[in-house]
C-alpha positions, -999 to +999 in steps of 0.1 A: +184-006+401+176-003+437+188+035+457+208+027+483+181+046+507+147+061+495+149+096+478+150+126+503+127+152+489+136+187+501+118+221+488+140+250+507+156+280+505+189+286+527+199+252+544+231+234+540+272+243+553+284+258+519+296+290+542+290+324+522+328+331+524+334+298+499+342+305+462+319+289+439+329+285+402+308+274+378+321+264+342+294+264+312+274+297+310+251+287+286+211+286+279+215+270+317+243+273+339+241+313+330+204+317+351+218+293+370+249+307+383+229+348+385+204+329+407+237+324+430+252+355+425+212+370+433+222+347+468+253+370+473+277+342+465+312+354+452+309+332+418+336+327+392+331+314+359+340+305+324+325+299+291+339+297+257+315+318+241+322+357+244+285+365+251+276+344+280+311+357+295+302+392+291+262+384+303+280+369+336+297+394+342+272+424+338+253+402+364+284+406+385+301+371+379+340+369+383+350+352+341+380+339+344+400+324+317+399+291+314+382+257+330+421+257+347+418+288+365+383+282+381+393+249+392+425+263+410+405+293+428+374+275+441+361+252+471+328+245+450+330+240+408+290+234+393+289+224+355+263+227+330+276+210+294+257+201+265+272+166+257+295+138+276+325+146+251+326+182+264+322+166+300+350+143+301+373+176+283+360+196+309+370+172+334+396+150+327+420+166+305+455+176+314+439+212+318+404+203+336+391+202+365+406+169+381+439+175+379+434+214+392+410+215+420+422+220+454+421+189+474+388+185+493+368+203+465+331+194+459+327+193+418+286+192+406+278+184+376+244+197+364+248+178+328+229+152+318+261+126+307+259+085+302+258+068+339+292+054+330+309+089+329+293+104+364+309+067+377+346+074+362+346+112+373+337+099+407+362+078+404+388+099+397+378+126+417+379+103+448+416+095+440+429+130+444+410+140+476+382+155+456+345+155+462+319+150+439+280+147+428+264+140+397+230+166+397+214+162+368+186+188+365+152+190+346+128+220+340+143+239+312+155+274+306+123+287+324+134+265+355+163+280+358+157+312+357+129+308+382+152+290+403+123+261+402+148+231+390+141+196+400+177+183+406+183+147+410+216+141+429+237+110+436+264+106+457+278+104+497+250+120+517+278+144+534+286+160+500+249+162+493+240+182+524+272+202+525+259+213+491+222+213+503+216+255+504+236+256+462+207+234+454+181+251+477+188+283+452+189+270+425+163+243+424+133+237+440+124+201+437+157+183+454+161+141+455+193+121+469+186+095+452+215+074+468+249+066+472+256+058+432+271+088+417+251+079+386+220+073+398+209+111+386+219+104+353+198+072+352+165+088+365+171+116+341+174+096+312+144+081+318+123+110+321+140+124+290+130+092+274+093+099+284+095+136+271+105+123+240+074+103+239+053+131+249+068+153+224+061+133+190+025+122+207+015+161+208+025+164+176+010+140+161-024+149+177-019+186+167-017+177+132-040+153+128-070+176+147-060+203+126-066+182+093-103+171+114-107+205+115-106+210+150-083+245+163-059+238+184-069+259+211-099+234+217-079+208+213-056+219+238-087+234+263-108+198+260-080+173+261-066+192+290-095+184+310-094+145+297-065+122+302-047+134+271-032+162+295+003+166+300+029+187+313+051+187+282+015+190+262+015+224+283+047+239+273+047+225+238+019+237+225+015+270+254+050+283+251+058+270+215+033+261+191+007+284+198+033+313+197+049+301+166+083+306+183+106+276+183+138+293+197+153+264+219+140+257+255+156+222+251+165+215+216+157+189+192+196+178+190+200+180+228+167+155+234+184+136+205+211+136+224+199+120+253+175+093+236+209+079+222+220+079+262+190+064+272+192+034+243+224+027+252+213+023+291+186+002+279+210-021+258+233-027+284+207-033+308+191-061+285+155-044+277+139-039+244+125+000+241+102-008+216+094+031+209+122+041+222+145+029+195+123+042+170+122+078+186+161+078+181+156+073+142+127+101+141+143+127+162+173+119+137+152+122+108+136+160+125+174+172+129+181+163+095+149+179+082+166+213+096+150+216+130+182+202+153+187+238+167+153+250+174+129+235+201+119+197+205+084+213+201+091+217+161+086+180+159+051+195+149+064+215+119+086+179+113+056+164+105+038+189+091+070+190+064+064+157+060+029+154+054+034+182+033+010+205+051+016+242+045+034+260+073+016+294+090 
């Protein structure tokens, strides 16, 4: 699908007209709206936000975040409401319920959502938005837990151009690597499926050569030094095996359900758009199959221990 003009690339700190006296809330405190949202309080931003679970609340606030008490309240008190949810379902609940956001944000509001949904839903909430004099931009966001806490996001936006640069310097702090992609709400969500759909490629390919180099005998190390300096490198190679394997610590960066999660997003993209994923269809079944071996809630990157399960290879 064609933008509707070629991607604007901006890498800035401090540009845009969201005025330091506007109220921002920001509604999911989690593994990454919380780093996300301290990076804005860091900016000396008056922030308000909620999250069902106690410990992110209490985290936001030590970092001087305003909790309120529920998705209602933020909508009703600010100019500028982010989101950062893990699935569509608690998007659209989020948004569209009798208590969300839609029917409680003051009229000429600018919602963001940071999730990573199902085109169709950034198109509705547009929609819907648009009917009651509200604002809004689908932003999903890639670059993991270390992203944003480094503030180094890349953020792929869609929607009017205005919106985008009014909300140019909330990007600027949180992200580094910014794209309007065009007009289309939903053309975010598009781009970031597909790159989720290439990470789930990249993930099962690194295990698989992990594995099988460690039953040739080769340490992974070497592996990982020599095929770094062949075309075998990658970036998700990198934090798999740097940040992950090598460490033996599969806590979730991005986790195996979440990737899941998106592979199923990505499928259903590709059905209605009439192509075959050849791979991709089957990565849906395996990352199934690796959530139901156990490893849904830790790191994509224990697609290695998957398969080591399966082939019945001892684990360290």
């Amino acid at each position: 699908m064609a933008s509707d003009y070629p991607a604007l690339l901006l890498n800035f700190q401090g540009l845009g007209d969201i005025q330091m006296n506007r109220k921002l809330g920001f509604i999911g405190l989690g593994n990454m709206g919380l780093p996300m949202s301290i990076n804005l309080l860091k900016a000396n931003y008056e922030v308000y936000g909620f999250d069902t679970n106690t410990k992110a609340m209490e985290l936001f606030t030590a970092a001087g975040g305003i909790g309120l008490e529920s998705t209602k309240e933020v909508a009703k008190q600010c100019d500028v409401i982010m989101t950062s949810l893990p699935t569509p379902q608690i998007v659209e609940m989020v948004y569209q319920t009798e208590e969300g956001i839609i029917q409680h944000a003051k009229k000429g509001a600018l919602l963001i959502d940071f999730s990573t949904v199902n085109p169709d839903l950034n198109d509705s909430l547009h929609k819907e938005a648009s009917v009651l004099g509200l604002r809004y931009l689908g932003a999903p966001v890639s670059g993991g837990v270390i992203g944003a806490i480094n503030a180094s996001l890349t953020i792929m936006v869609g929607g009017s151009k205005e919106d985008y640069e009014s909300a140019s310097r909330i990007f600027g702090i949180v992200g580094k690597n910014i794209y309007h992609l065009g007009l289309s709400s939903s053309v975010g969500s598009r781009l970031k499926l597909l790159n989720n759909l290439m990470i789930g490629f990249y993930t099962e390919a690194v295990a698989e050569t992990i594995v099988l180099g460690e039953k040739m005998g080769i340490d992974g190390d070497t592996l990982y030094e020599v095929l770094s300096n062949s075309y075998g490198q990658s970036r998700i190679y990198e934090r798999n095996y740097m940040e992950y394997m090598k460490n033996n610590d599969y806590a979730p960066g991005f986790s195996t359900n979440l990737l899941l999660k998106d592979l199923k997003l990505a499928k259903e993209m590709a059905d209605e758009a009439g192509v075959s994923l050849r791979i991709g269809e089957k990565l849906v079944e395996l990352y199934s199959e690796i959530a139901q071996q156990g490893y849904g809630e830790n790191d994509m990157s224990a697609a290695y221990l998957s398969l080591k399960d399966t082939c019945k290879i001892k684990q360290l």
